[in-house]
C-alpha positions as CSV (number, residue, x, y, z in Angstrom):
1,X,0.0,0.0,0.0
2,X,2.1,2.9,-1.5
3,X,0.9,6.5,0.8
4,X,1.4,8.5,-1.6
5,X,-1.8,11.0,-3.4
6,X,-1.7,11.4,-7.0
7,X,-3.9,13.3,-8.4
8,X,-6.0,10.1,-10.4
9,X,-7.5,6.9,-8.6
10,X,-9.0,4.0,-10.5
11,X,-12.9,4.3,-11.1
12,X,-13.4,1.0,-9.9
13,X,-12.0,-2.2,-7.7
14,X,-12.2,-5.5,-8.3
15,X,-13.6,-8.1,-6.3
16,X,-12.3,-11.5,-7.6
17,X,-12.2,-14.9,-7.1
18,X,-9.5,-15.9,-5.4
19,X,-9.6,-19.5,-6.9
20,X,-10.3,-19.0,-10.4
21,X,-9.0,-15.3,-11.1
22,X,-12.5,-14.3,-12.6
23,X,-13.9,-11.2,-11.2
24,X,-17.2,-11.3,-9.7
25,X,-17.9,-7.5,-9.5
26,X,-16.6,-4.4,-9.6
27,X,-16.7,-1.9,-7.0
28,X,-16.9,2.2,-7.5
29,X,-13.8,3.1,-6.1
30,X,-13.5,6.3,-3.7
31,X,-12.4,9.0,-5.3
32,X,-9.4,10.9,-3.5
33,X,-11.0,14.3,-3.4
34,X,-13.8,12.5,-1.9
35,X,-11.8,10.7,0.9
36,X,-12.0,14.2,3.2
37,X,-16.0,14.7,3.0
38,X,-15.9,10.8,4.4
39,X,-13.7,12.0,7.2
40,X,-16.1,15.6,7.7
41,X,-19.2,13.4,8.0
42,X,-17.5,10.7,10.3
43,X,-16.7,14.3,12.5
44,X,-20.2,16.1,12.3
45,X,-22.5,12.6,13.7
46,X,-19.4,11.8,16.2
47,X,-20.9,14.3,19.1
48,X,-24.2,12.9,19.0
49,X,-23.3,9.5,19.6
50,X,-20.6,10.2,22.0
51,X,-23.2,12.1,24.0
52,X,-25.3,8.9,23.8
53,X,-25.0,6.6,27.1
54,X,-22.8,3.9,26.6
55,X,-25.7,1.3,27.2
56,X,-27.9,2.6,24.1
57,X,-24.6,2.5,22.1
58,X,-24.1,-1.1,22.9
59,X,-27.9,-1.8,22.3
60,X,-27.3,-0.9,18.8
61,X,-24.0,-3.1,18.3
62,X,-26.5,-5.8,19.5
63,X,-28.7,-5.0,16.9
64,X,-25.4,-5.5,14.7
65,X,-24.9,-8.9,16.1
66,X,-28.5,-10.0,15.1
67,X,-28.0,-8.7,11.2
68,X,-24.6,-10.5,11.2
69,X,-26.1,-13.3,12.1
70,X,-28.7,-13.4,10.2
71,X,-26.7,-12.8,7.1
72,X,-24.1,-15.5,8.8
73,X,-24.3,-17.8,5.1
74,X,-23.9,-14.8,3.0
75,X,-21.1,-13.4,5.3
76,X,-19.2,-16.7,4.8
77,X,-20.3,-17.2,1.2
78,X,-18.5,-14.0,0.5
79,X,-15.6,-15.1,2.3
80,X,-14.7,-17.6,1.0
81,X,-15.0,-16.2,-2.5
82,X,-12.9,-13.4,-1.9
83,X,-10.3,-14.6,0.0
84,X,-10.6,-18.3,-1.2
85,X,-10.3,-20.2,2.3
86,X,-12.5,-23.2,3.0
87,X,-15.9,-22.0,4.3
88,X,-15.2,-24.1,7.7
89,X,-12.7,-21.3,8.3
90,X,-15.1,-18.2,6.8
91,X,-17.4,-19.2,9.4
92,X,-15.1,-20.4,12.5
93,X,-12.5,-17.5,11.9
94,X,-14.1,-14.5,10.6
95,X,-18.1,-14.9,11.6
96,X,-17.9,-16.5,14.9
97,X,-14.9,-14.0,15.8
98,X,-17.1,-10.8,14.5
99,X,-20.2,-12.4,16.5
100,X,-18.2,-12.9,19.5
101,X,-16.6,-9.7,19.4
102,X,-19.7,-7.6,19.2
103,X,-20.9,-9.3,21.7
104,X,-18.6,-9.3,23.9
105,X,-18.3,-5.3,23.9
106,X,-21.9,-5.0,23.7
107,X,-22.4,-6.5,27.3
108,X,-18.7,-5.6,29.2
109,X,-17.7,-1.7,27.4
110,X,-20.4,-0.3,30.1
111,X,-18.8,-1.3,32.9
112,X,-15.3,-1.3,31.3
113,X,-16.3,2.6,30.3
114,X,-17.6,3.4,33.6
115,X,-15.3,6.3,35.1
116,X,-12.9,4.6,37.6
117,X,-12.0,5.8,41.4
118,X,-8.4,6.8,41.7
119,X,-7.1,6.1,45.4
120,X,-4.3,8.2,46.5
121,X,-2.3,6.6,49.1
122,X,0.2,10.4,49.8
123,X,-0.9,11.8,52.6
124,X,-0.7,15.2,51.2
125,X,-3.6,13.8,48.4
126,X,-5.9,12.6,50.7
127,X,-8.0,15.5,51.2
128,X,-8.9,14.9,47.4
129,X,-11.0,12.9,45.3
130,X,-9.6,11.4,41.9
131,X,-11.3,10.1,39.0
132,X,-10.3,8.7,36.0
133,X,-12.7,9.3,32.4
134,X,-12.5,7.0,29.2
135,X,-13.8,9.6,26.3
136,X,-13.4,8.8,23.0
137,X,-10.9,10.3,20.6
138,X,-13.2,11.5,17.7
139,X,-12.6,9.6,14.3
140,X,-11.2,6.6,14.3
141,X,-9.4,4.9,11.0
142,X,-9.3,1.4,10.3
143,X,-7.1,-0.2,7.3
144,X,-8.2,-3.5,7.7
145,X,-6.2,-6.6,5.4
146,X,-7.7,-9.2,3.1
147,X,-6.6,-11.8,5.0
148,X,-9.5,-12.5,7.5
149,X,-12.0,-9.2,5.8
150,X,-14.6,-9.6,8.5
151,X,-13.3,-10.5,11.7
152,X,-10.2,-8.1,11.3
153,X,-11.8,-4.7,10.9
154,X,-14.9,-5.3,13.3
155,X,-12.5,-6.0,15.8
156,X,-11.5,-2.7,15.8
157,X,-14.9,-0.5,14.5
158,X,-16.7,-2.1,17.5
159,X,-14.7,-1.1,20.4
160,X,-14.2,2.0,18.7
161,X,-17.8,2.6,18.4
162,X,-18.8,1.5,21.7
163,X,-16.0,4.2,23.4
164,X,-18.3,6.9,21.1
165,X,-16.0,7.2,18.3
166,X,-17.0,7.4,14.9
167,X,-15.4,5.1,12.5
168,X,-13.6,5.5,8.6
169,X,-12.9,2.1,7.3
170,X,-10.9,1.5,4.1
171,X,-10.7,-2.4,3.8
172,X,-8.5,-4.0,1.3
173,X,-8.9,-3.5,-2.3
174,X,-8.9,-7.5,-2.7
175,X,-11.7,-7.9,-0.8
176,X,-13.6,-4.8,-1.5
177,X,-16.8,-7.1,-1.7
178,X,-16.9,-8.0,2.2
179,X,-16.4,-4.4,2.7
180,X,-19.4,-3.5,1.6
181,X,-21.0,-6.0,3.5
182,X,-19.2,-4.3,6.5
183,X,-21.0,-1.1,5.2
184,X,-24.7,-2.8,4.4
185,X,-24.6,-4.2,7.7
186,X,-24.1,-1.4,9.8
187,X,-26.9,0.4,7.9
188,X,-29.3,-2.2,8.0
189,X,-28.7,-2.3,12.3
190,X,-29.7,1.5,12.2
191,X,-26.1,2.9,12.7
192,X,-26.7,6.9,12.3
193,X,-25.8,8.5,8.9
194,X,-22.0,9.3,8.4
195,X,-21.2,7.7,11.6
196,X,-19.7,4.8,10.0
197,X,-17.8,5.2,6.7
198,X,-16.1,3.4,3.9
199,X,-13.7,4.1,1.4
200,X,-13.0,1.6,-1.3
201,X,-9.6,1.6,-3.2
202,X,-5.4,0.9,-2.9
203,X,-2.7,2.8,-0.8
204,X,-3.5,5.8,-2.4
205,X,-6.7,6.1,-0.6
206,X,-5.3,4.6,2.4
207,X,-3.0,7.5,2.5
208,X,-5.8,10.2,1.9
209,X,-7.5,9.4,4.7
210,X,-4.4,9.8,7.2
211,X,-4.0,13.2,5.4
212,X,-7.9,14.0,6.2
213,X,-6.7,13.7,9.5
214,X,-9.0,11.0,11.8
215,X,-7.9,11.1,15.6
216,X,-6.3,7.8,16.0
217,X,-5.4,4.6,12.8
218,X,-5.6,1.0,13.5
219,X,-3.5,-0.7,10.7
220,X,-2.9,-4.7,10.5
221,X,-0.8,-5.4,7.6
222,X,2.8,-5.6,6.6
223,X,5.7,-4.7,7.7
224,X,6.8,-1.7,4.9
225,X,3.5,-0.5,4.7
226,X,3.3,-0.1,8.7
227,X,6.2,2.1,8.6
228,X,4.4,4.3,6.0
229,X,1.6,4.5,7.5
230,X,3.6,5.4,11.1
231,X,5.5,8.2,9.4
232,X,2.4,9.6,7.3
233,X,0.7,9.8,11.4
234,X,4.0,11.2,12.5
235,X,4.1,14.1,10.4
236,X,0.6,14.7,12.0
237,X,0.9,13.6,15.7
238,X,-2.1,11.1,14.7
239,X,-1.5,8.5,17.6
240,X,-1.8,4.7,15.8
241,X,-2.1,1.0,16.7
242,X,-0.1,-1.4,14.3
243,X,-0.4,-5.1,14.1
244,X,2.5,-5.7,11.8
245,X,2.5,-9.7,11.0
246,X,4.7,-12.3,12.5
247,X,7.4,-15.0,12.6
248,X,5.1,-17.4,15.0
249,X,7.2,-19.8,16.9
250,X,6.4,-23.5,18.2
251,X,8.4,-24.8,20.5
252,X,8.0,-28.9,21.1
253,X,9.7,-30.2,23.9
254,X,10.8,-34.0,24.1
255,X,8.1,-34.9,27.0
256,X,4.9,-33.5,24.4
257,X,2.2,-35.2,23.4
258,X,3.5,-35.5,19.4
259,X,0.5,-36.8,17.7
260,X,-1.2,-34.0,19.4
261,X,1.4,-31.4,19.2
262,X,2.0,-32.5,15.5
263,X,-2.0,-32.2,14.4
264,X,-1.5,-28.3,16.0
265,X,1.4,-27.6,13.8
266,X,-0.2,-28.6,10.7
267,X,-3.6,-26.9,11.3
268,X,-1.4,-23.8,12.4
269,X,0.9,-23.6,9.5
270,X,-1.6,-24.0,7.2
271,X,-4.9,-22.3,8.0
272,X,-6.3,-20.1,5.3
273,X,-3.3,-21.4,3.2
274,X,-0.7,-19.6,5.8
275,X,-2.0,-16.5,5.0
276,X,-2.7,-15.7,8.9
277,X,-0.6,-13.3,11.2
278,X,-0.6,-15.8,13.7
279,X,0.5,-19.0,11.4
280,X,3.3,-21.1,13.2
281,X,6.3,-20.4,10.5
282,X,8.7,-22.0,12.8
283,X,9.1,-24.6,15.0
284,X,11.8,-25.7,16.9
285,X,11.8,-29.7,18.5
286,X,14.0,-31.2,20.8
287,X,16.6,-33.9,19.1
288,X,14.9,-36.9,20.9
289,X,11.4,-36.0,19.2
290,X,12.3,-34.5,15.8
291,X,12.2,-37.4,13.8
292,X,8.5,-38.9,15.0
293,X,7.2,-35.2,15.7
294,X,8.5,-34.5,12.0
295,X,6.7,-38.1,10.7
296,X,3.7,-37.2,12.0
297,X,3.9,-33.9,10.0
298,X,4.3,-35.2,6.7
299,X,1.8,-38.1,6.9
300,X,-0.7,-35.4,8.0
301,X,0.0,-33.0,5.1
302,X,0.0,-35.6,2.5
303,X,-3.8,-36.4,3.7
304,X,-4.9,-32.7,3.0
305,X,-7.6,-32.0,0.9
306,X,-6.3,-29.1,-1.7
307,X,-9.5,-27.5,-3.8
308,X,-11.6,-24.7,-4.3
309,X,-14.0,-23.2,-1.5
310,X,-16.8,-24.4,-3.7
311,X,-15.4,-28.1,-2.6
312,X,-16.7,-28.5,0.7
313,X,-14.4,-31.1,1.1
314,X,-11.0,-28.7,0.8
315,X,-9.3,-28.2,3.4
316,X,-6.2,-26.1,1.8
317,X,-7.6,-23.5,0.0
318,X,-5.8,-21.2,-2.9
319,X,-3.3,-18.1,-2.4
320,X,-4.9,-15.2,-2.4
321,X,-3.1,-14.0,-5.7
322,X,-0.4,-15.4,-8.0
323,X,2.4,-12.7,-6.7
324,X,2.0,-14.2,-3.0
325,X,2.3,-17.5,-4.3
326,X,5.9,-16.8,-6.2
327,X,7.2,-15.0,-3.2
328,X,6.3,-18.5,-0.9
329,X,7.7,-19.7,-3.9
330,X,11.2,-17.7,-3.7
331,X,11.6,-18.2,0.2
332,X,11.8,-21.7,-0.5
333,X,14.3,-22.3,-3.2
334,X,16.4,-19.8,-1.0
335,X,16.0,-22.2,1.4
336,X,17.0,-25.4,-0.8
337,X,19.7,-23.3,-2.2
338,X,20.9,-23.5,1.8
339,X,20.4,-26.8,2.5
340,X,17.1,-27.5,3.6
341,X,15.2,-30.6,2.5
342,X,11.4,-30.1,1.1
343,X,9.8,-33.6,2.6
344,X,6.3,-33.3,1.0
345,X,4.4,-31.0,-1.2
346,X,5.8,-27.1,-2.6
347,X,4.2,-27.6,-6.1
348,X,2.0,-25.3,-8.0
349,X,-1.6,-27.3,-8.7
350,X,-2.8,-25.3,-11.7
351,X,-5.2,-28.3,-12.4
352,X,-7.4,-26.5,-9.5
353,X,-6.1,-22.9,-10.7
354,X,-3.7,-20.0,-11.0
355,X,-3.1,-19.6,-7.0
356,X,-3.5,-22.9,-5.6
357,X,0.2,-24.4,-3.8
358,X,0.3,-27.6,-2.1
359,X,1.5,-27.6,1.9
360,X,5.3,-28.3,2.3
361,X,6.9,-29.8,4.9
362,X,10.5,-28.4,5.0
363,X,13.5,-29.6,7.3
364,X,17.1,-28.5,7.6
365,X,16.2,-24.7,8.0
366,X,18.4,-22.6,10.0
367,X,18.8,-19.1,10.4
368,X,20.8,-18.2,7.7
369,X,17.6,-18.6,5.6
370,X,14.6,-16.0,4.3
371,X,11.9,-18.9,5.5
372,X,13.0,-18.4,9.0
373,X,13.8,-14.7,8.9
374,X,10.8,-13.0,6.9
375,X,7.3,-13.6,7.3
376,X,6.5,-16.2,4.8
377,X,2.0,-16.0,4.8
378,X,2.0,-19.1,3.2
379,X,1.6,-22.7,3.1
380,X,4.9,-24.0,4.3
381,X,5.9,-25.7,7.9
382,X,9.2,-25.5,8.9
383,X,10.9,-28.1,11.0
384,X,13.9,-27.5,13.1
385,X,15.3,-29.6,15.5
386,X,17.8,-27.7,18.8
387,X,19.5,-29.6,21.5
388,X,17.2,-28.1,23.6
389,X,15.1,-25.8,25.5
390,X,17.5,-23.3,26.0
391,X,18.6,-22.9,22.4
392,X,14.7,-23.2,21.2
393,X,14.3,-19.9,23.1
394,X,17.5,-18.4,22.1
395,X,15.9,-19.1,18.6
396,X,13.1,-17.6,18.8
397,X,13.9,-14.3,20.4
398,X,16.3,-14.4,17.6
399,X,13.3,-13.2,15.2
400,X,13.0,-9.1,14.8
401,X,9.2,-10.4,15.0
402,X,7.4,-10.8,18.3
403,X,3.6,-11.6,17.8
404,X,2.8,-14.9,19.1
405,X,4.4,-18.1,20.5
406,X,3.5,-21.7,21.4
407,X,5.3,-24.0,23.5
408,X,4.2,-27.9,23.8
409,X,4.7,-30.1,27.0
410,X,3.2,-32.2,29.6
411,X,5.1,-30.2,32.2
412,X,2.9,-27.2,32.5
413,X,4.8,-25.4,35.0
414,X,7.8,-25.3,33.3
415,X,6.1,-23.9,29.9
416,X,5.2,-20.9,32.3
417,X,8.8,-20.1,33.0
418,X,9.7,-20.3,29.3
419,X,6.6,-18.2,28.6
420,X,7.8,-15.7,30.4
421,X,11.1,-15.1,28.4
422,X,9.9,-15.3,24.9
423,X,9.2,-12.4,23.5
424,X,5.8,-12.0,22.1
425,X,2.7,-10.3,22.5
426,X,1.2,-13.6,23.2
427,X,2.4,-17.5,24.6
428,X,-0.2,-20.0,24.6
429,X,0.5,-23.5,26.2
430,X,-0.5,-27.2,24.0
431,X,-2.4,-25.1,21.6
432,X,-2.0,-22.5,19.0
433,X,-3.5,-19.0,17.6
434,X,-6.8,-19.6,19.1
435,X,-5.9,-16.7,21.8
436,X,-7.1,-14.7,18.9
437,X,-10.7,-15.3,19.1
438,X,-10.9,-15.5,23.5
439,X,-12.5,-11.7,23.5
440,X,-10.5,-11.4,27.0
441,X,-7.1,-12.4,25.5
442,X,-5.6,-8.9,23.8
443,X,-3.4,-9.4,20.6
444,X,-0.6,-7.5,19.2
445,X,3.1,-7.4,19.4
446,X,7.0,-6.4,19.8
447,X,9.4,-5.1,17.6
448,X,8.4,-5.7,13.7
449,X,4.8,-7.2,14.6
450,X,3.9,-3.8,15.7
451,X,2.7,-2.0,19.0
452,X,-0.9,-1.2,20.7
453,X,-3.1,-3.7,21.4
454,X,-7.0,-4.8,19.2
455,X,-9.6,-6.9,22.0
456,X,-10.0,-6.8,25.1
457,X,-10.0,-4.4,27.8
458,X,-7.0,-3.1,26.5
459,X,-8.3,-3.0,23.0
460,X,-10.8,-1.1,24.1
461,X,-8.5,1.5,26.0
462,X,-6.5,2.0,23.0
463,X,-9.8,3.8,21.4
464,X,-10.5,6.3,24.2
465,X,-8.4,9.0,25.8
466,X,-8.0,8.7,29.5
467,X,-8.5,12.2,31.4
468,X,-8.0,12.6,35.2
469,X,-10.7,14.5,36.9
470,X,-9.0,15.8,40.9
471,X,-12.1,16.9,43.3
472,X,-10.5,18.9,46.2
473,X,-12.7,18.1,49.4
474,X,-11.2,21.6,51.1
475,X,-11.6,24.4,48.5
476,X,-11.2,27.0,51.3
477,X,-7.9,26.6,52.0
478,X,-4.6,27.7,50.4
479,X,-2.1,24.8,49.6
480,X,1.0,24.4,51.3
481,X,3.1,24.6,48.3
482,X,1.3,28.4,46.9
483,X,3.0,31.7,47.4
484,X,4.7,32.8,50.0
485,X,8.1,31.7,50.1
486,X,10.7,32.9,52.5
487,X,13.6,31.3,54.6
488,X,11.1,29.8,56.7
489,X,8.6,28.2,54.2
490,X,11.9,26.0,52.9
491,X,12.4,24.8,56.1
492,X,9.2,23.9,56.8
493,X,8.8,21.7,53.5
494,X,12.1,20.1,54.0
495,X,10.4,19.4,57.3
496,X,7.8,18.1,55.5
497,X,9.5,15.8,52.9
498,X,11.6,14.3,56.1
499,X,7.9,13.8,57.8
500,X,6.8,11.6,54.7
501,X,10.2,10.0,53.3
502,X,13.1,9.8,55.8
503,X,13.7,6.3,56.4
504,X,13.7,5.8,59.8
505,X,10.6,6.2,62.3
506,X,12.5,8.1,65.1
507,X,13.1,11.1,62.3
508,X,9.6,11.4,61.0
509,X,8.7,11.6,64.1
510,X,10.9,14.5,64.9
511,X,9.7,16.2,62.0
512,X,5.5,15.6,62.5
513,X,5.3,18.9,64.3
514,X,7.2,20.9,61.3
515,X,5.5,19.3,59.0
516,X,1.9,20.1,60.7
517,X,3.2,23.9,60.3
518,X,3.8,23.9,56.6
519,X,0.5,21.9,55.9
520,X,-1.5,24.6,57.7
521,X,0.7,28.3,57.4
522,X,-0.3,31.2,56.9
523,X,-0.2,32.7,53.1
524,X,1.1,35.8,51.8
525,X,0.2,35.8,48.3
């Protein structure tokens, strides 16, 4: 997604099948000079629903829950069209995630909005009352990713809304289709006009938008178009949250359950085709289980089903487009070239069509290689085997990623001490990538995957801006630290500061009196 503006955007956008190439409509595409008046109607029915209390903005976003449920076949019909992965996963990963995320906020952002009591525990603070408020930031802009079209940006527009923002959503230009779903569906739950926008189109209109200038950006998406879109906010002080992609890391230890552990890593690697954030691309084994862990893997992959979403049998799916599939392509003859070993699958199927790659299994990778350094987003699951624990966590820090992790054992305890030193946004324990779809679990990540956090709690405090509201319980009186200062006045307050801080008893003490003085002196001024 380039950010630059020219002056010329295409009339339309393409929504196309991602198994056969054939386009299936086109989409009028937003025109640049139109991106601002997007933004200006966003701002204008922002107030009102800010002003609205939070429980009759959640009872709307339940009346979104009931049209995206109702419209659950056509969600995942779309889907899987678009973005070509089996309908199983159009309805597990993006329509149950979009349903359980609105409903989630719709019953928990009251309370989680609700303003908060601030105790002060200083003794100089305790004749006040603090208070902290969650109020929303204004516009919010969401540049969601083809990859999951549904659950991605609603994970984002419905905390947003809920915290009283208004939303600008510009999904991707492959999947242009669902985004006007996104669109219908908010108008058919009664959304207000404006309040809710959508802007069709490539990085050009992805860059106007940050130039209208919305309050705050969500972003999922790569790496290089991350750091655009973090220096285009820059320029304006525009706050963002960017979920970047990721390097995934599985970490099998010798005492795991393998035919469990194994099933997990081939689900993982290649869901929607690898084309998931959260897809283990590498996994580190101890010596003593590589070779039956790694046995398991191939006999699984070879019994994968590779067809067309219209095959309700298919269980591997196509690439979303050709140039994804050469770049999978490319990562793995670098990695040939470097002495890894390709166990099972890597070829091209172009009996099922122009995108369709079957699952490898590849072993020998190390470092040195661009299929254990970049993020691959495809079908491929790489086997490593370490010495042991220690070096499988020195290898996986090793990554400039730092979304998620899993680690597999029977010893439970000791996969919460390794949790705690890899570094990732998220560790989960015998299984993988699930986390995402727990409404409680927040995702996001270090270093190249990005920083903020979507879902949760914490999701939801990364669309409001906190403000501290400081009640003083004795407005009549002047404040020990106001005007007036002599010789006197500096005594007293380093009387005071002994009174609170000195280390030992025996000296507050001595200094209670003093301190009494300055609390309650006299003022000049």
């Amino acid at each position: 997604m380039a950010m630059s503006t020219p002056a010329m955007n295409a009339p339309f956008v393409e929504s196309v099948d991602a198994a056969t190439g054939e386009v299936l409509q086109r989409i009028p595409a937003t025109q640049l000079e139109d991106v601002s008046r997007v933004v200006a109607e966003a701002r204008a029915a922002q107030p009102a629903w800010a002003a609205e209390e939070v429980r009759a903005r959640c009872k709307l976003l339940r009346k979104l829950g009931d049209v995206l449920f109702a419209r659950r076949v056509e969600a995942a019909s779309l889907i899987t069209r678009e973005s070509g992965k089996p309908r199983v996963e159009a309805l597990f990963s993006d329509v149950f995630s979009a349903l359980e995320t609105t409903k989630y906020f719709a019953k928990h952002a009251p309370e989680m909005l609700r303003p908060e009591r601030v105790p002060h525990h200083n003794l100089v603070a305790k004749a006040k009352t603090g208070w902290l408020r969650y109020e929303p930031y204004g516009v919010i802009g969401v540049i969601s990713p083809w990859n999951y079209p549904l659950a991605i940006p609603l994970g984002e527009m419905i905390p947003a809304l809920a915290a009283g923002n208004a939303v600008v959503l510009k999904p991707s230009e492959w999947t242009p289709a669902t985004g006007e779903f996104v669109r219908d569906c908010f108008r058919s739950a009664g959304f207000p006009a404006g309040l809710v926008g959508v802007l069709q189109g490539g990085g050009a209109v992805g860059g106007a938008l940050i130039a209208a200038g919305p309050d705050k950006v969500s972003f999922t998406g790569s790496v290089e178009t991350g750091k655009r879109i973090a220096e285009a906010c820059a320029r304006s002080l525009i706050p963002s949250v960017l979920e970047l992609g990721g390097k995934d890391v599985m970490i099998v230890l010798g005492d795991a359950n393998l035919e469990t552990a194994s099933s997990a890593a081939v689900w993982g690697s290649f869901t929607n085709c690898g084309q998931a954030c959260v897809s283990v691309e590498r996994i580190y084994v101890e010596e003593p289980a590589a070779e039956e862990f790694t046995r398991f893997c191939v006999e699984k992959t070879r019994r994968l089903r590779v067809g067309p979403a219209s095959d309700p049998d298919a269980e591997i799916g196509p690439m979303i487009r050709v140039r994804q599939l050469e770049r999978v392509e490319a990562q793995v003859r670098d990695a040939i070239e470097r002495g890894a070993h390709v166990l099972t699958g890597g070829n091209r199927r172009p009996d099922l069509g122009p995108s369709f790659l079957e699952p490898a299994v590849v072993t020998g990778v190390n470092a040195s290689m661009k299929l254990m350094q970049e993020e691959t987003f495809g079908p491929v699951l790489a086997i490593c085997s370490v010495r042991d624990a220690e070096e499988a966590v020195a290898l996986a820090n090793s990554s400039p990623f730092g979304l998620a992790a899993s680690i597999w054992t029977r010893d439970v305890a000791r996969a919460k001490i390794m949790a705690a030193r890899l570094r990732a946004g998220a560790v989960m324990i015998n299984d993988v990538a699930s986390y995402y779809c727990i409404s409680e679990a927040p995702h996001g990540g270090r270093g190249a995957s990005g920083w903020g956090r979507t879902h949760s709690r914490l999701g939801l405090m990364e669309m409001v801006q906190v403000k501290y509201v400081d009640v003083d319980r004795l407005p009549s009186r002047p404040k020990a630290w106001w005007y007036g200062y002599d010789a006197s006045v500096s005594a007293a307050a380093d009387r005071f500061v002994s009174f609170l801080y000195a280390p030992r008893w025996s000296s507050r003490l001595r200094n209670a009196a003093g301190a009494a003085r300055a609390a309650f002196r006299g003022h000049r001024i």
